[in-house]
C-alpha positions in Angstrom: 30.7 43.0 -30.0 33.7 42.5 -32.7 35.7 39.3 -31.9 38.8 41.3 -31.2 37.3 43.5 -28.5 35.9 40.5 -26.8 39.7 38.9 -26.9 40.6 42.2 -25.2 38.2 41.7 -22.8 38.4 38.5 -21.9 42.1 39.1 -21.1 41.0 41.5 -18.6 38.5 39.4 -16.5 39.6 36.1 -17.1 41.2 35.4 -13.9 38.1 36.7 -12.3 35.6 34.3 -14.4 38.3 31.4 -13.9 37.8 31.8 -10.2 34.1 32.0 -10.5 33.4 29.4 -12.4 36.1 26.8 -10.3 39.5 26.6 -12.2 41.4 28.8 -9.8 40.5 27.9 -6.4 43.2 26.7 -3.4 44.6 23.5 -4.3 43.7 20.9 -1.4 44.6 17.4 -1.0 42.0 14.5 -1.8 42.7 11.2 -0.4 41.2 8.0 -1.9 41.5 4.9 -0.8 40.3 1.7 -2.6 40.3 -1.8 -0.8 39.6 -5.0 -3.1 39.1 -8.5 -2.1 41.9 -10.7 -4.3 42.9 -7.6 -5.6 46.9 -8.0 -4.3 48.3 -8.4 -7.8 47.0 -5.8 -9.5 47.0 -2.4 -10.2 44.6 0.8 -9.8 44.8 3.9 -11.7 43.1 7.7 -11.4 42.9 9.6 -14.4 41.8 13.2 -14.2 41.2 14.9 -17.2 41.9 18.9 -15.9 41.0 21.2 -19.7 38.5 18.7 -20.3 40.2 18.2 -24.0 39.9 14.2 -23.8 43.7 13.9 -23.1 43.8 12.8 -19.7 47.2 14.0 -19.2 47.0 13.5 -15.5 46.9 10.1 -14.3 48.2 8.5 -10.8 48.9 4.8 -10.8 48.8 2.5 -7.8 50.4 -1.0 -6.9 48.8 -3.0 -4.7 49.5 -3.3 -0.7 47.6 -6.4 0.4 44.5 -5.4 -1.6 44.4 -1.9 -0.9 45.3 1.2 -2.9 46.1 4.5 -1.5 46.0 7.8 -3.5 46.8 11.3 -2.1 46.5 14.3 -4.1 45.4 17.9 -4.4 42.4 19.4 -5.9 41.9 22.7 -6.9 38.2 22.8 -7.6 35.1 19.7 -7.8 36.0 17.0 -10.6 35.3 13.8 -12.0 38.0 11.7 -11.6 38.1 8.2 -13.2 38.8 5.2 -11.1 40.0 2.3 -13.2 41.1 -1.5 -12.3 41.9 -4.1 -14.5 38.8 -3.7 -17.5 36.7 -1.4 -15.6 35.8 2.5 -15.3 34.1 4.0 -12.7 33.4 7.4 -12.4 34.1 9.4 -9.2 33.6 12.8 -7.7 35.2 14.9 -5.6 35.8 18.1 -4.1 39.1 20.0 -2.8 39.6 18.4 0.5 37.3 15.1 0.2 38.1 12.1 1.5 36.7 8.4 0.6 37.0 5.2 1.4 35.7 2.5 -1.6 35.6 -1.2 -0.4 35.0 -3.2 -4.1 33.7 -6.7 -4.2 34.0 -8.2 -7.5 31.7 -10.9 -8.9 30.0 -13.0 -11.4 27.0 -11.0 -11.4 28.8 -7.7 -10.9 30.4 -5.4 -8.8 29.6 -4.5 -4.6 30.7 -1.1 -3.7 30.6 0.1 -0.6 31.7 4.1 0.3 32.9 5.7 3.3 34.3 9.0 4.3 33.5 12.8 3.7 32.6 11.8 -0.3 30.5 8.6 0.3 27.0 10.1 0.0 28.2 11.7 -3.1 29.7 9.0 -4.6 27.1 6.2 -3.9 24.4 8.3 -5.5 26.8 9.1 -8.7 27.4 4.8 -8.8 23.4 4.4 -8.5 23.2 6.7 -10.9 25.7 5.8 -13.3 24.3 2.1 -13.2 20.8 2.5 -13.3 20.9 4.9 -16.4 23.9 3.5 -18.5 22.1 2.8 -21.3 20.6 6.2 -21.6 24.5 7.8 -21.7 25.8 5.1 -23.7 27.7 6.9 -26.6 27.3 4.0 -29.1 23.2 3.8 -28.4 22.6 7.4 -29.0 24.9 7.6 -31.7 22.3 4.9 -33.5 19.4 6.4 -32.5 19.9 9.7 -33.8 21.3 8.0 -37.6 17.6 5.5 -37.4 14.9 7.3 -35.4 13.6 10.5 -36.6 13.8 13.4 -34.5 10.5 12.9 -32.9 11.1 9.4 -31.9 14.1 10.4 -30.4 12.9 13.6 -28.5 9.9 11.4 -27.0 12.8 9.1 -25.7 15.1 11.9 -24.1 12.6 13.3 -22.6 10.8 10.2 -20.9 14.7 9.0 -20.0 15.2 12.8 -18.5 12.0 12.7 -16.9 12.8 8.8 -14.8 16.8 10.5 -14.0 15.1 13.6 -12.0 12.4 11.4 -10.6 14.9 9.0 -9.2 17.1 12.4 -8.3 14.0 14.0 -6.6 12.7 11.2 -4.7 16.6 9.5 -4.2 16.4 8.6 0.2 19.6 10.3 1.1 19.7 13.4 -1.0 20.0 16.0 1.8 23.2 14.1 2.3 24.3 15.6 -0.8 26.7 18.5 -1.2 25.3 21.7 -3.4 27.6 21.1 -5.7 26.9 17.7 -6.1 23.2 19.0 -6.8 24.1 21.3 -9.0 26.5 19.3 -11.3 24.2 16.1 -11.3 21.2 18.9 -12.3 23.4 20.2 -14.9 23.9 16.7 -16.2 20.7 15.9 -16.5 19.8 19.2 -18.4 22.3 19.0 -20.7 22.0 15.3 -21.7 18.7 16.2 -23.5 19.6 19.9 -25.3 22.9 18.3 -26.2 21.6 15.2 -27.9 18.4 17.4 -29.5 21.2 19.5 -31.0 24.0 16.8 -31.9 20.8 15.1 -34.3 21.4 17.3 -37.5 25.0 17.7 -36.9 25.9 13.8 -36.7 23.3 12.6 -39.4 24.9 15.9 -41.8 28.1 14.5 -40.8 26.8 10.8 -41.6 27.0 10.9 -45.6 28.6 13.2 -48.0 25.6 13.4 -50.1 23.8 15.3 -47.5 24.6 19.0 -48.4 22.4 20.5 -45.8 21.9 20.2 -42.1 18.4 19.6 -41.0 16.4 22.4 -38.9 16.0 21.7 -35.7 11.9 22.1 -34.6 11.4 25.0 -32.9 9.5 24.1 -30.0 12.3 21.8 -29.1 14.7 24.3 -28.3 12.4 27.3 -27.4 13.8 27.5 -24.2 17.8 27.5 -25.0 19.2 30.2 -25.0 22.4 32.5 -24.3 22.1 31.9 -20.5 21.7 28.6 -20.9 24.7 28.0 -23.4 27.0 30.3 -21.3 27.6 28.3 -18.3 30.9 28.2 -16.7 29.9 26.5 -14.1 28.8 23.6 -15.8 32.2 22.9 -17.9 32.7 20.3 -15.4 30.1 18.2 -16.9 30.3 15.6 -20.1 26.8 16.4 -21.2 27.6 20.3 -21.1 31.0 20.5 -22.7 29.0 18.0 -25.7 25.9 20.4 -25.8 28.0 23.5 -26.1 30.2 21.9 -29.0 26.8 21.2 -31.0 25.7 24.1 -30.3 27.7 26.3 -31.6 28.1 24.3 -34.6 24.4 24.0 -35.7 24.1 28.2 -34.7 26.8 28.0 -37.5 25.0 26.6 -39.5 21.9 28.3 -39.2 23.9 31.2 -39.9 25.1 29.5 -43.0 21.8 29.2 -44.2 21.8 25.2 -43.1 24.9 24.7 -45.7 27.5 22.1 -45.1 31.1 23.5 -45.1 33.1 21.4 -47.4 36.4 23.7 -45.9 37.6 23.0 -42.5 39.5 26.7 -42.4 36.4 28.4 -43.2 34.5 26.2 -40.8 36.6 27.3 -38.2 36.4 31.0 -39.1 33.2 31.2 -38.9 32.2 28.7 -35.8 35.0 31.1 -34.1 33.0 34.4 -35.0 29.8 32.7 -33.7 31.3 31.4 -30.7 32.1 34.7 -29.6 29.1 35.9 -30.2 27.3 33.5 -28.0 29.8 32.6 -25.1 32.4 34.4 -22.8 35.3 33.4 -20.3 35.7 29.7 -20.1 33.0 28.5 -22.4 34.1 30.4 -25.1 38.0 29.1 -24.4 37.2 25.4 -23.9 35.0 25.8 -27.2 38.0 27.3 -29.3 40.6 25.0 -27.7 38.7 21.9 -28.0 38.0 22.7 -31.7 41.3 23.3 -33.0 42.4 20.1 -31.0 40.5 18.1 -32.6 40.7 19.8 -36.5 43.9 21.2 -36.1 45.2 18.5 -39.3 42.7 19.8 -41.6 43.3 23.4 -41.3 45.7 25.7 -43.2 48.7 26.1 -40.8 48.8 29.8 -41.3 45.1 29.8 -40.1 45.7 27.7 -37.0 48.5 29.9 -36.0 46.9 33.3 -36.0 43.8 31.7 -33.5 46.3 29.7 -31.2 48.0 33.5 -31.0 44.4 34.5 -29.9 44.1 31.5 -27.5 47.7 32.8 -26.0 46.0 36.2 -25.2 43.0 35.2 -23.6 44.5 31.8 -21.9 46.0 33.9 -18.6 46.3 31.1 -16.8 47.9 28.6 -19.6 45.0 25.8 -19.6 44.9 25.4 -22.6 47.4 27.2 -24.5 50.4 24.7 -23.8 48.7 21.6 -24.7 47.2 23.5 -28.2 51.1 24.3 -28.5 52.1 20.4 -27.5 49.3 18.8 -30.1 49.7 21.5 -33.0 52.8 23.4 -33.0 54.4 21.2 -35.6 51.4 21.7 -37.9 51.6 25.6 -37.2 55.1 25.5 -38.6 53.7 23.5 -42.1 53.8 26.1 -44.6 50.1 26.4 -46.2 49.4 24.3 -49.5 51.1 26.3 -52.5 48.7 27.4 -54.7 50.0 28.4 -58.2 50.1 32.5 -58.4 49.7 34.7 -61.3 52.4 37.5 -62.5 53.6 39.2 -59.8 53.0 42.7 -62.2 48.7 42.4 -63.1 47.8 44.6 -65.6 43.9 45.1 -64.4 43.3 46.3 -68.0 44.6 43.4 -69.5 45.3 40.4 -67.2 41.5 40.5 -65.1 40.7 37.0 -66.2 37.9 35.9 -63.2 34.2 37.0 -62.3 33.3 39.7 -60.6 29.8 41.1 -59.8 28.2 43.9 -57.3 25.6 44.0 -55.6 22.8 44.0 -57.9 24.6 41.0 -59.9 26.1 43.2 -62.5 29.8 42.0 -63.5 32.8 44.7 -62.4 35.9 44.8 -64.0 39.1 46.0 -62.3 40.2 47.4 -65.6 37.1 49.8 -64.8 38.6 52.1 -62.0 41.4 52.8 -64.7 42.5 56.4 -63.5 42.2 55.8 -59.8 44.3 54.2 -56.9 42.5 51.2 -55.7 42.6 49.7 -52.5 41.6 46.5 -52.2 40.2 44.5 -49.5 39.6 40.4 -49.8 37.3 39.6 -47.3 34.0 37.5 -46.0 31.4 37.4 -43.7 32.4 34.4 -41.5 35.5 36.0 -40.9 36.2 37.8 -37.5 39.7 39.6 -38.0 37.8 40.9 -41.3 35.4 42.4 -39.7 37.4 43.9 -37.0 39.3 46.0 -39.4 35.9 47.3 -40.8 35.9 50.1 -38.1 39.7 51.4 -39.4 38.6 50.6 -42.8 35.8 53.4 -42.1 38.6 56.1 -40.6 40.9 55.5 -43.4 38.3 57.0 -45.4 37.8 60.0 -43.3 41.6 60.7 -43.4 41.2 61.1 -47.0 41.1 64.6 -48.3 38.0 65.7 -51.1 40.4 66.0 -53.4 42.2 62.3 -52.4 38.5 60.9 -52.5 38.0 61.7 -56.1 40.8 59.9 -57.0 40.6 56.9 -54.6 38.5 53.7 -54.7 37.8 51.3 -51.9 37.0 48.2 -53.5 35.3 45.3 -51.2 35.6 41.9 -52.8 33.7 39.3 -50.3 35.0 35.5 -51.2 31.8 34.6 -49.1 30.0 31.0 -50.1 26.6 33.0 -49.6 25.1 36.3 -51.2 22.7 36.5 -48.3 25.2 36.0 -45.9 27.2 38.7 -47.5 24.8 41.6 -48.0 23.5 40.9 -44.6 27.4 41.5 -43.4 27.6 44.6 -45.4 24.3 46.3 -43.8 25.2 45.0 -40.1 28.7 46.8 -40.6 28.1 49.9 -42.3 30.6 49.1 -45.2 31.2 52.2 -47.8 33.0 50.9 -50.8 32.9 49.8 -54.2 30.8 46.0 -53.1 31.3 43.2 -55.0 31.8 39.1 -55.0 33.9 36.7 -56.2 31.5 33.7 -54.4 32.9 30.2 -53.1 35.1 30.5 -50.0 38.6 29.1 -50.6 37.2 27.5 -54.2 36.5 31.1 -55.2 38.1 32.4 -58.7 39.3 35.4 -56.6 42.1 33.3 -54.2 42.5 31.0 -57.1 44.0 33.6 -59.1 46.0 35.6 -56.6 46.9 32.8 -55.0 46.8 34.0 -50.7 45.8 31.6 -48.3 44.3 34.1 -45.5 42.0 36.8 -45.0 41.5 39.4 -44.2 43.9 40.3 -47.4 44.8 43.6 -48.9 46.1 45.2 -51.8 47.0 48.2 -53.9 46.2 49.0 -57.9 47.8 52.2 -59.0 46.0 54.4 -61.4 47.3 52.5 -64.6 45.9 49.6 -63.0 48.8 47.7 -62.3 48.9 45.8 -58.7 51.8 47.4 -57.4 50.9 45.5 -53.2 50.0 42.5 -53.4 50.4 42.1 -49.8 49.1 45.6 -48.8 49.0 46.9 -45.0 45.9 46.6 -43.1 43.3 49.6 -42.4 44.5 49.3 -38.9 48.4 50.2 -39.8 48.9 53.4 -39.6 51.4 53.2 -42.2 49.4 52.5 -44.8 48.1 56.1 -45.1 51.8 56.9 -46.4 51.6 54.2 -48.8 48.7 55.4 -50.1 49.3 59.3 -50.5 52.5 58.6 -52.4 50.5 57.0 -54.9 47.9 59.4 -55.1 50.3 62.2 -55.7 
């Protein structure tokens, strides 16, 4: 399914999957209350981080009354909430409606916590859990692991570290205690914590040195079991471990798709981890992956670029999660103008003025000056790119519109700026392309945007039949007015 007809789609049912999967639920007020012994000068804060972008835009902050510390708030679906005091984070959860008591007794040796109320069983496993297994989630550990073990090394030490959490789940005294939810997000965790590591290997040690110019496969039989139905899981957004996996993810099927090639182009990183995306995840998941991306990337990619997908975002975003905060973090790079690069004569003499390299599909160099004679309707495109693709489909009517006589005297010329050849012929067979096909290789380095000098694709224009460019910024197959445009010049 074509990126665009997904967007439409996702518009539709969004609401639906956004009740489904939790983010649209009736809101419910959550009381917590924390006592502390010699705790009457200080302060406690919650921090609840709702679009899971890292912000943390919603934090409550507490005096003390005598030691205690009492927060009342609504809930609209389960979360983790973060319960900090003085150098400390603890992680809670709760559900709309919960209430819990935490009595904290601070010490040399560490800290005595002691729950109460409707969230206690919850909570006292998630502070077990938390401290028995910190090492194992401890970002810093991992992060060396994966740059000095090799892959095997650190597979054998997920799984043996997955394998003691769910013993200590399955066997854990008071689990019936536990709510379903509870289950199903600590279940989640655990899952996650192992494909998502397994995954983030190639990326972070690609990522690690610029000398690397290929990400490392993945063994198979680590992954045999990950699939679609695994990646697309809205219900499990409310996990670290997931949103982490599902990042990686994406980003190694990427590159996979990229024949294990490093992008050295954020902008065409983007396209094309945004095409994959939406060929691997729906609703939510697909959402969190786009927003979270462009969050954290949005300086590196050509304004022009970050604009048209935040308008996407807008259209799928019903509900504004995510849309407002992309608008509060990137709008003033959306209104940059893209880096000026230096254009040729606006009037190109194809004849004369043709000065980069050109070649079809069999490798054999193609001239513009070649279709001499003929009104030429050119379309800059690539494989990684999703609004390219969904104009292929118009791009096939337009030339049923065309009359016998109009096709003898019309060429549609197909110039893919893609990094790859295989990635491009594979394109071109998957989509059903008729055209003149040819490649002017290298992404945004290629001698193609160099010398026209645009900034986007998909990009269009027009050579009449003396071979002068008289459209440099030609209409799109889908615009019905470019049929006009083109019979006048074919008179």
């Amino acid at each position: 399914m074509n990126r665009i007809l997904k967007l439409k789609i996702s518009g539709v049912i969004l609401l639906f999957l956004l009740m489904i999967s939790g983010f649209i639920n009736a809101q419910k007020d959550c009381i917590v209350i924390v006592t502390i012994k010699d705790g009457a000068k200080d302060t406690v804060y919650l921090k609840i981080d709702n679009n899971y972008l890292g912000d943390r835009y919603d934090v409550m902050k507490m005096p003390s009354n005598g030691g205690k510390f009492a927060f009342t708030f609504k809930l609209d679906r389960d979360r983790v909430v973060e319960l900090s005091y003085i150098d400390k984070t603890y992680q809670l959860y709760l559900e709309p409606g919960d209430d819990l008591m935490i009595d904290i007794q601070l010490g040399d040796l560490g800290s005595t916590f002691v729950f109460n109320g409707k969230a206690a069983a919850n909570n006292k496993f998630l502070y077990e859990f938390n401290t028995k297994f910190k090492k194992d989630y401890d970002t810093a550990f991992l992060h060396d692991k994966i740059l000095n073990d090799g892959i095997d090394p650190l597979e054998n030490f997920l799984f043996d570290s997955k394998k003691n959490q769910m013993d200590f789940y399955k066997n854990y005294a008071d689990k019936g205690s536990l709510s379903e939810s509870f289950k199903k997000y600590i279940e989640n965790t655990m899952r996650y914590y192992y494909y998502g590591n397994i995954y983030s290997y190639p990326i972070i040690r690609g990522n690690s040195d610029n000398a690397i110019k290929v990400v490392t496969p993945i063994p198979s039989i680590m992954i045999e079991n990950v699939d679609d139905k695994l990646a697309d899981n809205p219900d499990a957004l409310i996990c670290e471990t997931y949103r982490n996996f599902l990042i990686y993810y994406i980003t190694y099927a990427t590159s996979v798709a990229n024949n294990y090639a490093k992008f050295n182009d954020y902008t065409v990183s983007m396209d094309k981890k945004f095409r994959i995306a939406g060929d691997h995840l729906n609703g939510m998941p697909y959402l969190f992956f786009v927003a979270k991306f462009m969050y954290d990337t949005y300086e590196k990619v050509i304004p022009s670029r970050l604009k048209f997908y935040y308008n996407d975002l807008v259209t799928i975003d019903k509900s504004k999660i995510y849309a407002p905060h992309i608008l509060a973090k990137c709008g003033a790079r959306m209104k940059e103008k893209d880096p000026v690069i230096t254009k040729q004569s606006e009037s190109i003499n194809a004849s004369t003025d043709y000065k980069f390299k050109l070649v079809d599909l069999k490798g054999a160099p193609v001239s513009l000056g070649s279709f001499k004679g003929k009104v030429v309707y050119i379309d800059f495109w690539a494989s990684w790119c999703g609004p390219c693709r969904a104009e292929m489909p118009f791009s096939k009517a337009l030339h049923q519109k065309l009359t016998d006589k109009q096709k003898k005297n019309m060429v549609f010329l197909y110039i893919s700026i893609d990094g790859n050849e295989e990635n491009w012929k594979k394109a071109i067979e998957q989509l059903g392309i008729e055209g003149v096909m040819t490649i002017s290789p290298g992404n945004w380095s290629s001698e193609a945007v160099k010398f026209f000098g645009f900034n986007s694709i998909p990009h269009y224009m027009i050579m009449d039949k003396k071979g002068i460019i008289v459209d440099k910024e030609a209409k799109r197959p889908s615009n019905p007015a470019l049929m006009d445009d083109l019979n006048r010049l074919l008179e």
